[in-house]
C-alpha positions as CSV (number, residue, x, y, z in Angstrom):
1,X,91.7,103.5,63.6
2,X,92.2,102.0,60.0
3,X,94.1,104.9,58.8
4,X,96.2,104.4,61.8
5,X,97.0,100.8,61.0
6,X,97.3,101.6,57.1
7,X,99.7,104.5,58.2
8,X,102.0,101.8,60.3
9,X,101.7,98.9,58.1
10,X,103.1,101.7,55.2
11,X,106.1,102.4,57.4
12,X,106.8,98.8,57.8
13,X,106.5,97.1,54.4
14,X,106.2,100.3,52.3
15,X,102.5,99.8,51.1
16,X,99.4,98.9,52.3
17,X,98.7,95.9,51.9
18,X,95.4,94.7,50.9
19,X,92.9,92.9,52.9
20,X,93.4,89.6,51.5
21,X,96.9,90.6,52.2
22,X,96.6,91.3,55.3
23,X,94.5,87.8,55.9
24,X,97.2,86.4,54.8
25,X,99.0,87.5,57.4
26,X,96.8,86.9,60.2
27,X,96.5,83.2,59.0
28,X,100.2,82.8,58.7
29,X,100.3,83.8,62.3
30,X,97.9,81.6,63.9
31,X,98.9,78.8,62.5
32,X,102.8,79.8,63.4
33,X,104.6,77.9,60.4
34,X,104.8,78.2,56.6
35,X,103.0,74.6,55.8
36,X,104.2,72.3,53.3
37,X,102.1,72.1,49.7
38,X,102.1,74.2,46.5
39,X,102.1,77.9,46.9
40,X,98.6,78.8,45.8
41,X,96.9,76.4,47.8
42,X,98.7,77.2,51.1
43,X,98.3,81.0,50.5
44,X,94.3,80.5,49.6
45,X,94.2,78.4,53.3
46,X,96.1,81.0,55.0
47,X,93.9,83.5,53.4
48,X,90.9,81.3,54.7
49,X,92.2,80.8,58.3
50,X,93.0,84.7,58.9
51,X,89.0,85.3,57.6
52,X,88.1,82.6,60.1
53,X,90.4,83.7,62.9
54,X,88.6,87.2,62.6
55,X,84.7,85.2,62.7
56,X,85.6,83.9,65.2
57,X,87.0,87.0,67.3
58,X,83.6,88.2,66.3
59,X,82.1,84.9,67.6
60,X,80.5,84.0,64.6
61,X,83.0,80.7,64.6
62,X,84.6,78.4,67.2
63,X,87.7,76.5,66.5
64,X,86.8,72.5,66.9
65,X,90.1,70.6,66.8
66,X,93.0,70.7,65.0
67,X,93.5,67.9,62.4
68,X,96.6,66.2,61.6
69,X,98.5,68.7,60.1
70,X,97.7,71.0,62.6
71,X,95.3,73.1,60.9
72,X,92.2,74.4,63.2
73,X,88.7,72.9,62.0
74,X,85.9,75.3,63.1
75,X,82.2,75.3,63.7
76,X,79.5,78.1,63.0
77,X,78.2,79.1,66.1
78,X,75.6,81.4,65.0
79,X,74.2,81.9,61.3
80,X,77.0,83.1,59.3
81,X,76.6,86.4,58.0
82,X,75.3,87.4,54.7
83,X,76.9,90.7,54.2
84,X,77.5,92.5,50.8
85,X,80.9,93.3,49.8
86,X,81.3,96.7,51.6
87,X,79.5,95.8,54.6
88,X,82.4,93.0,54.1
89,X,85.1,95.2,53.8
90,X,84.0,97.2,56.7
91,X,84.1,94.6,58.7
92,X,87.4,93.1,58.0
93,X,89.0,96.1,58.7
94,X,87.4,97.0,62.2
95,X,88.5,93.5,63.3
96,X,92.1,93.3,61.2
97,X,92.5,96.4,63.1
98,X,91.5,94.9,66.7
99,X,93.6,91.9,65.7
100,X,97.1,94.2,64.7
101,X,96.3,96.0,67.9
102,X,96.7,93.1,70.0
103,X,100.1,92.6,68.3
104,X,101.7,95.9,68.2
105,X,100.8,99.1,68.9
106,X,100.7,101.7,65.5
């Protein structure tokens, strides 16, 4: 299925883009707005809310409140997982791949 998704997200933005790319992405569409701050810091929290969205898809997370800029807050709700880095990667793209599924079909 990942070649599938890299093959569609090729056709529509001319590369692949990488995983933290792509958790960009994710985050920038949960939280539905480009927020205000300096650049870096609101790309490293969209970065950190598309990893989170996917934990908790996985339900390794669940989404507390939302805090007065509207960010989510979350909870662990198991242990997190201590994966190494490919076991990482694996997982991010099994679940960024369930996640552009639900959006479009590739």
């Amino acid at each position: 299925m990942w070649d599938r998704l890299a093959q569609a997200l090729q056709r529509r933005f001319g590369k692949v883009p990488t995983l933290e790319e792509l958790l960009f992405l994710v985050g920038l569409n949960e939280l539905g707005y480009w927020p205000a701050g300096e650049d870096k810091q609101v790309k490293y929290d969209l970065i950190h809310l598309g990893f989170l969205t996917l934990l908790e898809r996985a339900g390794y997370v669940r989404r507390q409140s939302v805090d007065a800029e509207g960010w989510p807050t979350w909870v662990w709700a198991q242990d997190p997982p201590r994966w190494n880095p490919s076991d990482e990667a694996a997982f991010l793209r099994e679940a960024l791949c369930a996640y552009f599924a639900q959006l479009w079909e590739f």
